[in-house]
C-alpha positions in Angstrom: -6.7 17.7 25.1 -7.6 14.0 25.4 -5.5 11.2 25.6 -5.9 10.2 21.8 -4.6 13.5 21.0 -1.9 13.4 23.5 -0.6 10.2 22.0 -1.1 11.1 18.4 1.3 14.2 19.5 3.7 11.8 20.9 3.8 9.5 17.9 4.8 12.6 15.6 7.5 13.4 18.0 8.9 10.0 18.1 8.3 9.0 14.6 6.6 6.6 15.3 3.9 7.5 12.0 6.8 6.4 9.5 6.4 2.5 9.5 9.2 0.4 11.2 8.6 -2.6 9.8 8.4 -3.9 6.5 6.3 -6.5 4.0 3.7 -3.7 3.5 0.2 -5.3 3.1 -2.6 -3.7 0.6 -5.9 -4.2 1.5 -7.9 -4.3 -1.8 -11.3 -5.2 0.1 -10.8 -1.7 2.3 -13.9 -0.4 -0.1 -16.2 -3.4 0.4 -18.5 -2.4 3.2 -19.2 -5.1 5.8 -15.3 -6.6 5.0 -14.2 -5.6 8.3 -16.1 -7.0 11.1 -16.3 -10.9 9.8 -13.5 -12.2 11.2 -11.6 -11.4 14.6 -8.2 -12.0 13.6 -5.7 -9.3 12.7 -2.2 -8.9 11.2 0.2 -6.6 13.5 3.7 -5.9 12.2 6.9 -5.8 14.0 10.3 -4.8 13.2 11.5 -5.1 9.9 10.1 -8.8 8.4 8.6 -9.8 11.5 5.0 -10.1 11.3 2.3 -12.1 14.1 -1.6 -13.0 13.7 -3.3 -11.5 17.0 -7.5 -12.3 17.8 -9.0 -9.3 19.1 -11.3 -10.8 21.6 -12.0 -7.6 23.2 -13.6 -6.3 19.4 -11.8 -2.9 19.6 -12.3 -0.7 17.1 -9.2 -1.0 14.9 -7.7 -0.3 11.5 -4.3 -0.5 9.6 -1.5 1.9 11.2 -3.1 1.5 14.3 -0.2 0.9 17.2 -1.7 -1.7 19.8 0.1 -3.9 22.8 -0.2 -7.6 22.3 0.3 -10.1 24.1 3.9 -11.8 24.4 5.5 -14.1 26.5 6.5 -12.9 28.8 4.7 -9.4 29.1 3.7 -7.6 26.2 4.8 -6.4 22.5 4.4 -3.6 20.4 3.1 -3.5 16.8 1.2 -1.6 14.0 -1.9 -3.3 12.5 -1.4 -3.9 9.0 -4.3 -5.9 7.9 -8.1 -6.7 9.3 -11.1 -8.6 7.8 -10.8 -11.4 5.4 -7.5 -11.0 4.0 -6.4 -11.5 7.3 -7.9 -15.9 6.5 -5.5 -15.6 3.3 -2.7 -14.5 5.0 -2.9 -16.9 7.4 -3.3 -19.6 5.1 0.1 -18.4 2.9 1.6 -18.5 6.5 0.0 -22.6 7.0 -1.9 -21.9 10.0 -5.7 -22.2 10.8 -8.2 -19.8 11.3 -8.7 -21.7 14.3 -5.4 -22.1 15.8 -4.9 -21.2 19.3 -2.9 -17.7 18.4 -2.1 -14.5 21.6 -4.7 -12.0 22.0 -4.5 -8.0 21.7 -4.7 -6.3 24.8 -5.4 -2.8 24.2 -4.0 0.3 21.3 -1.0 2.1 22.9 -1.0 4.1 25.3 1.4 6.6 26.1 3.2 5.1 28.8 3.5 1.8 26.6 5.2 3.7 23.5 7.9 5.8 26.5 8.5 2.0 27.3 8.6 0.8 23.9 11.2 3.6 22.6 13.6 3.3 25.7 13.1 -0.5 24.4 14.0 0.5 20.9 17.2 3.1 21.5 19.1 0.2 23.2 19.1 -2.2 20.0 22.1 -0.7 17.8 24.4 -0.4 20.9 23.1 -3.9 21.9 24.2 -5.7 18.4 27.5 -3.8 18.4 27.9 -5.3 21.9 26.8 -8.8 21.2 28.7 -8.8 18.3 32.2 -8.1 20.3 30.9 -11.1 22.6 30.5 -13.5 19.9 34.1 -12.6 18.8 35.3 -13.0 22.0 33.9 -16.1 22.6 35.1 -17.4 19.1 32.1 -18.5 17.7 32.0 -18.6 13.9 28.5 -16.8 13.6 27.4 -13.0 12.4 24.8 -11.0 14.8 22.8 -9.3 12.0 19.5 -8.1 13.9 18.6 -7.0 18.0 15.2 -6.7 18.1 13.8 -6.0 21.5 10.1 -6.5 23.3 8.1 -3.6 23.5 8.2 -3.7 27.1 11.8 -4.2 26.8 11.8 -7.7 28.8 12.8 -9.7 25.8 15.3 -9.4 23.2 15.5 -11.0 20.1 18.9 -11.7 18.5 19.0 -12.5 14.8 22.4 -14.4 13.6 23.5 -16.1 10.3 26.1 -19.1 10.2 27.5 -21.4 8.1 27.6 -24.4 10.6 25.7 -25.5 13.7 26.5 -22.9 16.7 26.9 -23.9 20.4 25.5 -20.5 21.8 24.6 -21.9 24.8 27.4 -19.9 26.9 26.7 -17.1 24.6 23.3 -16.8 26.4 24.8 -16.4 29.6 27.0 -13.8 28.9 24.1 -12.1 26.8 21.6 -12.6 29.5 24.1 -11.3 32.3 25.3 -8.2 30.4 21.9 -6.7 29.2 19.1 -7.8 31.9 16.9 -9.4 29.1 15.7 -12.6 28.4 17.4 -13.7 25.5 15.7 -15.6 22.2 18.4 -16.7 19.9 16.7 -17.2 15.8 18.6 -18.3 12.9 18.3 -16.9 9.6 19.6 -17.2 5.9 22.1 -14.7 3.9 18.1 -13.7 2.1 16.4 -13.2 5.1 19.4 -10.8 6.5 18.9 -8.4 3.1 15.1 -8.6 3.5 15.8 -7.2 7.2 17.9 -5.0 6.4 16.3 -3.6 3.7 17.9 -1.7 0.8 17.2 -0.3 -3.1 18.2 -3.5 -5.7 19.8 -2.5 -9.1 16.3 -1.8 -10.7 15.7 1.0 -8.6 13.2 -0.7 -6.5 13.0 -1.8 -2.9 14.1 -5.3 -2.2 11.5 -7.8 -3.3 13.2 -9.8 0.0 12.2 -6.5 1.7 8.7 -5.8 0.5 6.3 -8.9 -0.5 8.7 -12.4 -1.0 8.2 -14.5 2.1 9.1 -17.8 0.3 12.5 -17.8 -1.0 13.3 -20.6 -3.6 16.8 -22.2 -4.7 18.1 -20.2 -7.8 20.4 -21.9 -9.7 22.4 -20.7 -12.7 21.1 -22.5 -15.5 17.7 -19.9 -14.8 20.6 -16.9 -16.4 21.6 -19.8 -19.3 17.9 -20.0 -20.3 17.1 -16.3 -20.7 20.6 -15.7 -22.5 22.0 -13.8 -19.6 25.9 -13.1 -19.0 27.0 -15.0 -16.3 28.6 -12.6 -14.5 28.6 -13.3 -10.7 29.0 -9.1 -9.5 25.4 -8.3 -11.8 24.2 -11.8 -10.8 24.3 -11.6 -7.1 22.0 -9.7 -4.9 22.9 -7.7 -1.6 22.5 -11.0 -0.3 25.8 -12.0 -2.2 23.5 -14.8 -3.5 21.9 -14.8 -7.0 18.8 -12.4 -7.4 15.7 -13.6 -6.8 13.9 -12.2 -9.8 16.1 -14.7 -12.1 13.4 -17.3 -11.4 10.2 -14.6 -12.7 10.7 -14.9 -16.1 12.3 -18.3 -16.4 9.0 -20.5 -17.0 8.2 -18.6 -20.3 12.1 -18.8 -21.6 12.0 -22.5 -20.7 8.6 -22.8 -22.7 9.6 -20.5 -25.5 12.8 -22.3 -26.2 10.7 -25.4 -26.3 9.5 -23.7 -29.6 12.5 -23.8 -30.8 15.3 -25.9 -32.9 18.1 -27.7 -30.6 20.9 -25.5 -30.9 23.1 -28.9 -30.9 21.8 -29.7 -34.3 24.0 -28.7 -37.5 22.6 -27.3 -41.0 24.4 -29.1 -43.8 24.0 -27.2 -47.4 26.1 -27.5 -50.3 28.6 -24.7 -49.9 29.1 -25.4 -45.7 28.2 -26.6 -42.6 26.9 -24.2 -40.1 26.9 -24.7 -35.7 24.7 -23.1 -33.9 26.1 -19.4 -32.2 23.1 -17.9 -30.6 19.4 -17.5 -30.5 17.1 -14.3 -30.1 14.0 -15.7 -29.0 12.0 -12.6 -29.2 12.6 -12.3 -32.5 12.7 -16.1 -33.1 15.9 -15.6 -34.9 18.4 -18.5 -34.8 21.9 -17.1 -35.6 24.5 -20.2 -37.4 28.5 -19.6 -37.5 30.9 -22.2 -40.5 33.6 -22.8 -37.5 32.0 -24.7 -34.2 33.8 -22.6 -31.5 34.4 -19.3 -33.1 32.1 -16.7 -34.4 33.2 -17.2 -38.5 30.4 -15.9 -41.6 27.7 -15.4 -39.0 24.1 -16.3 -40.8 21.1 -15.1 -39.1 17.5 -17.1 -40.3 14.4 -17.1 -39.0 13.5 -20.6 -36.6 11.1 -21.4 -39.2 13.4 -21.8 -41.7 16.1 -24.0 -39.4 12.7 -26.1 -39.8 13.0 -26.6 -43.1 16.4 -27.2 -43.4 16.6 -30.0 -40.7 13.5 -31.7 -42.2 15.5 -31.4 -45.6 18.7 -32.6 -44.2 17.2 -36.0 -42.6 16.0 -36.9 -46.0 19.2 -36.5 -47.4 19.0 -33.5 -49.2 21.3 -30.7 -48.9 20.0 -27.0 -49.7 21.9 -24.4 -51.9 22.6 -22.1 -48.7 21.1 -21.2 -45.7 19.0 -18.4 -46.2 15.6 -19.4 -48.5 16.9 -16.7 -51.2 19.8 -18.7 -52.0 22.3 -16.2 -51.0 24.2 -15.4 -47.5 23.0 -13.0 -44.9 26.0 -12.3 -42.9 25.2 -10.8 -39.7 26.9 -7.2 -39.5 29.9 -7.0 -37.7 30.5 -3.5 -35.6 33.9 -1.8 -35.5 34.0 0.2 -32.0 36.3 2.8 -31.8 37.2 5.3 -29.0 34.8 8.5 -29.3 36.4 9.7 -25.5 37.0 13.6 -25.9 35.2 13.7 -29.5 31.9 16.0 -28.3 31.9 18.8 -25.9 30.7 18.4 -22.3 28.2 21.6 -23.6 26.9 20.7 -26.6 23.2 19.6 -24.8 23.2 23.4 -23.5 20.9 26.0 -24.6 23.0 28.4 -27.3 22.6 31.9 -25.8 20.8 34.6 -27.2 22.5 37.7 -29.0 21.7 40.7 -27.3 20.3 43.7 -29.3 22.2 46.7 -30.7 21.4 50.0 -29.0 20.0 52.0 -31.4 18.6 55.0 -29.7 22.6 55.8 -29.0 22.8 55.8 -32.8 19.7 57.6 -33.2 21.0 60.3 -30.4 24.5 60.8 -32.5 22.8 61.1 -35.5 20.2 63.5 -34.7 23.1 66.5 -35.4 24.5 65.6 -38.3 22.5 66.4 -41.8 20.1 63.9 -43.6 22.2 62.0 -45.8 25.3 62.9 -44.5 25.0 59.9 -42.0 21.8 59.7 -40.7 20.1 59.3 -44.4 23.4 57.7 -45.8 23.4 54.4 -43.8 20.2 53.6 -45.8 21.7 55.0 -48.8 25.0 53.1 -48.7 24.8 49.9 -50.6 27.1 47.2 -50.2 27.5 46.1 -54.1 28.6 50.1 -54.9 32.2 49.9 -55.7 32.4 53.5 -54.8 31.3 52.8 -51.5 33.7 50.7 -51.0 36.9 52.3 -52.1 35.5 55.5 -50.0 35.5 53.3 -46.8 38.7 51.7 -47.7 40.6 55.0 -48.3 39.2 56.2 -44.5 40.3 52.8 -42.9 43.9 53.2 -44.5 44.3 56.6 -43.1 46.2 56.7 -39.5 45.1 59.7 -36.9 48.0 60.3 -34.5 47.0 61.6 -30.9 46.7 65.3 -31.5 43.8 64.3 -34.3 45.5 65.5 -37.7 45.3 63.0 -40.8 48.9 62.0 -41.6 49.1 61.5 -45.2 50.9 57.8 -46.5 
């Protein structure tokens, strides 16, 4: 077995094949042939969000999930390529940087001596935060430890930390340096970047857009809900970041634009029987819905936006319609009475009904077989239910009562 095998064994025993890190990238050139070999640069991925651009000088042979040693200062890391070829130029330019920036080289892939060093490296990290964390307490400083993330040769360890105010953590790094043996790198983050390390499933069902692609997180403010008619509730507008979701600001632009379409919801419709405020506005439908009282929902009128048209352009002349709807007469929006319907179906009614199992009837056919034709055996076909006769027969044998030692007591 050679040493490529050896290490591919090792990898499955280790886990290493599930991917540590995250912001997956998807090469859509992988297809093109002659995409791969134009351009020396390549994208390696660390723990969690942390991703580096590496030049491999020594042209090795490499593609996406490879694990390779690059170079770090000091020593050397350990990442998985996620990226090679061109898209590696447009990545690098999302990140600002050059194609001909002076960037750390790769050294070599793994080897198996690397990836013993690198999960020694890796066991520590979860003890290490829990540790650090008890320090910063100690020491009273107003900061969260949120991340450990050490070197692959285990020289260097990176401590990720989110505060509120500027932190004096410079006897922090004593103490860290003196109780774990590593050089210590101290990196501030925000409450976004934290969920995007840590990772998680968001309401939709999805994994954390913070988690998967979004590198550049932008300001979100509230009046993003106010423009797509959203309930401004702070537990379904906040993320796991306790800060509001990211994905209020995807669909914001059209709103904004769409409602630019639309009547000013401060202006009021005068007609001849009242005077009607604005209450709400479907813009999907383009359906503009008018209430008689200003801050209370009173003889709702729903009317298309192209009417609300009209009857601005007829109120600025001066002219006051019959109603508000074209046909002259009211559409009041329906009003829905709720009502508790708790205990009103049963917990089974979406089960299957079960099926009615067949009569036996080669145990009647057995019983039957000695007794004459038409006495029972012929009779049962015989015996009609409308027969009044029939009937009295079977009533007079039901009304008669057989005592234990089987003799007919007469009533």
């Amino acid at each position: 077995m050679d040493e490529d095998e050896k290490l591919k064994d090792y990898r499955a025993a280790c886990n290493m094949e599930a991917p540590r890190g995250k912001l997956d990238s998807y090469d859509w050139l992988a297809d093109i042939p002659g995409g791969k070999n134009c351009f020396d640069m390549v994208e390696v991925q660390f723990k969690n969000t942390r991703k580096g651009f590496y030049k491999n000088s020594m042209n090795l042979p490499l593609k996406a999930g490879d694990i390779v040693a690059v170079e770090a200062s000091p020593g050397h890391d350990i990442g998985r390529v996620t990226l090679t070829g061109k898209l590696v130029a447009l990545q690098m330019k999302k990140a600002n940087l050059r194609p001909d920036f002076e960037v750390k080289r790769i050294f070599r892939k793994a080897k198996q001596a690397d990836m013993e060093k690198f999960e020694a490296a890796k066991a520590r990290e979860y003890d290490t935060m829990l540790r650090s964390r008890q320090i910063a307490k100690e020491l009273g400083l107003n900061m969260k430890i949120g991340d450990v993330e050490y070197q692959g040769d285990g020289n260097k360890a990176i401590f990720y930390y989110i505060a509120d105010e500027r932190v004096d953590f410079r006897q922090l790094i004593k103490v860290l340096a003196e109780a774990f043996h590593v050089r210590i790198e101290m990196k501030q983050i925000g409450a976004r970047q934290e969920a995007g390390r840590i990772g998680g499933i968001g309401p939709c069902g999805r994994p954390l857009c913070c988690a998967t692609w979004m590198t550049n997180f932008v300001s979100v403010a509230t009046s993003a809900a106010r423009y797509q008619d959203i309930s401004l509730n702070p537990q379904k507008l906040a993320g796991q970041c306790a800060k509001l979701k990211c994905c209020l600001n995807y669909e914001v632009d059209a709103y904004v634009e769409s409602v630019k379409r639309l009547p000013s919801r401060e202006i009021r419709l005068e007609t001849k029987d009242n005077v009607y405020y604005h209450f709400k506005t479907d813009i999907f439908k383009r359906e503009m819905t008018y209430s008689t009282e200003k801050n209370a929902p009173t003889k709702l009128v729903t009317v298309p936006a192209a009417r609300v048209f009209e009857v601005i352009a007829l109120n600025k002349r001066g002219v006051k319609p019959d109603s508000l709807p074209g046909d002259g007469t009211p559409e009041s929006a329906d009003v829905k009475e709720f009502g508790d319907i708790v205990g009103q179906d049963s917990v089974t009614r979406f089960d299957k009904a079960k099926k009615k199992k067949r009569k036996n009837n080669r145990q009647k056919q057995q019983g039957n077989a000695g007794q004459p034709q038409g006495h029972n055996g012929g009779g049962q076909k015989q015996r009609s239910k409308g027969n009044p006769e029939n009937r009295s027969n079977g009533q007079q044998r039901k009304n008669q009562k057989t005592p234990k030692n089987n003799q007919p007591v007469a009533e």
